[in-house]
C-alpha positions in Angstrom: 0.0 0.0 0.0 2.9 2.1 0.7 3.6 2.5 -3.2 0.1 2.7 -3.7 0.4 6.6 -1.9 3.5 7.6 -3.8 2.9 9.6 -6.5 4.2 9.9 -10.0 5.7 13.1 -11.3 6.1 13.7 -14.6 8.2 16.6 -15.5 9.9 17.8 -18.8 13.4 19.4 -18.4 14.4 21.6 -20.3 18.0 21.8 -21.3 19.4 25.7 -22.7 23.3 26.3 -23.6 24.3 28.5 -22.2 23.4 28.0 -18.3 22.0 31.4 -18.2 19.9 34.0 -15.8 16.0 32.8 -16.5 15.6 35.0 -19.6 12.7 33.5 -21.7 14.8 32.2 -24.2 13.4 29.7 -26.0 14.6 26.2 -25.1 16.9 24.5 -27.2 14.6 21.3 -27.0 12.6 19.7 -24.3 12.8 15.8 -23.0 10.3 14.1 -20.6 11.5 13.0 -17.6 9.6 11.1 -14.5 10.4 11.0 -10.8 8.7 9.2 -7.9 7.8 12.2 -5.6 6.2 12.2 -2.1 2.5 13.5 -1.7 4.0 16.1 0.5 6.3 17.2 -2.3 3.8 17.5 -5.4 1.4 19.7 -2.6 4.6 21.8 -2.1 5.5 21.8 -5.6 2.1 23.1 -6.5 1.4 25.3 -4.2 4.7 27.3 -4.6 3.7 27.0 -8.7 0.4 28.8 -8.0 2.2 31.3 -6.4 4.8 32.1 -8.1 2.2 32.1 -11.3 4.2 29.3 -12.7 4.0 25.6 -13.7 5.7 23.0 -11.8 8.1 22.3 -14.3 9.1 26.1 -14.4 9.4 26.1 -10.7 11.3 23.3 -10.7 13.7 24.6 -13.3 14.0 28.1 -11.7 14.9 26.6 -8.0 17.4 24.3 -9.7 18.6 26.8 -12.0 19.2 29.5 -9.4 20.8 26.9 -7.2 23.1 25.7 -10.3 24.2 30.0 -10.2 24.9 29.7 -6.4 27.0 26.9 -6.1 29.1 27.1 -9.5 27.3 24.0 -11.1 27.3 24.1 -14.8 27.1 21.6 -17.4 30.3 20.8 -18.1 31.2 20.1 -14.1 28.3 18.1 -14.2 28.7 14.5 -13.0 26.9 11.6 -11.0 29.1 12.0 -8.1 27.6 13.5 -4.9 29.4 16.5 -3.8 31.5 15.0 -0.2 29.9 15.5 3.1 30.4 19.1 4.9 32.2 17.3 7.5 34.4 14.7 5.3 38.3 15.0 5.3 40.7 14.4 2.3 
């Protein structure tokens, strides 16, 4: 039953070169892409949408977008590696 209450979330990301400062460009091209999302998250999610006056896929893309800017993470340092734990030691 526990799957039963996930929820499915299917969101298209949008993929622009340059990483740039949400301009309205037009997207280079758009892919569908699904995630398994909590029923807490998709209320979240939606009710931040609504008031931002966006969709959830342009909230979505504007949260990861602006964190992207904060943190120095573009494209090409993208990879599948987590970043190391605050308290790890090299």
């Amino acid at each position: 039953m526990a799957n039963a209450t996930r929820l499915l979330l299917n969101v298209t990301a949008v993929y622009r070169a340059p990483l740039y400062k949400h301009n309205n460009m037009a997207a280079e091209k758009t892919i569908p892409v699904s995630y398994r999302v909590s029923p807490r998250f998709k209320v979240l999610l939606a009710a931040a949408a609504a008031r931002e006056h966006r969709s959830m896929t342009n909230m979505l893309e504007s949260l990861l977008f602006e964190y992207c800017e904060q943190y120095g993470v573009d494209e090409s340092s993208a990879t599948m590696e987590p970043a190391p734990s605050k308290g790890a030691t090299t």
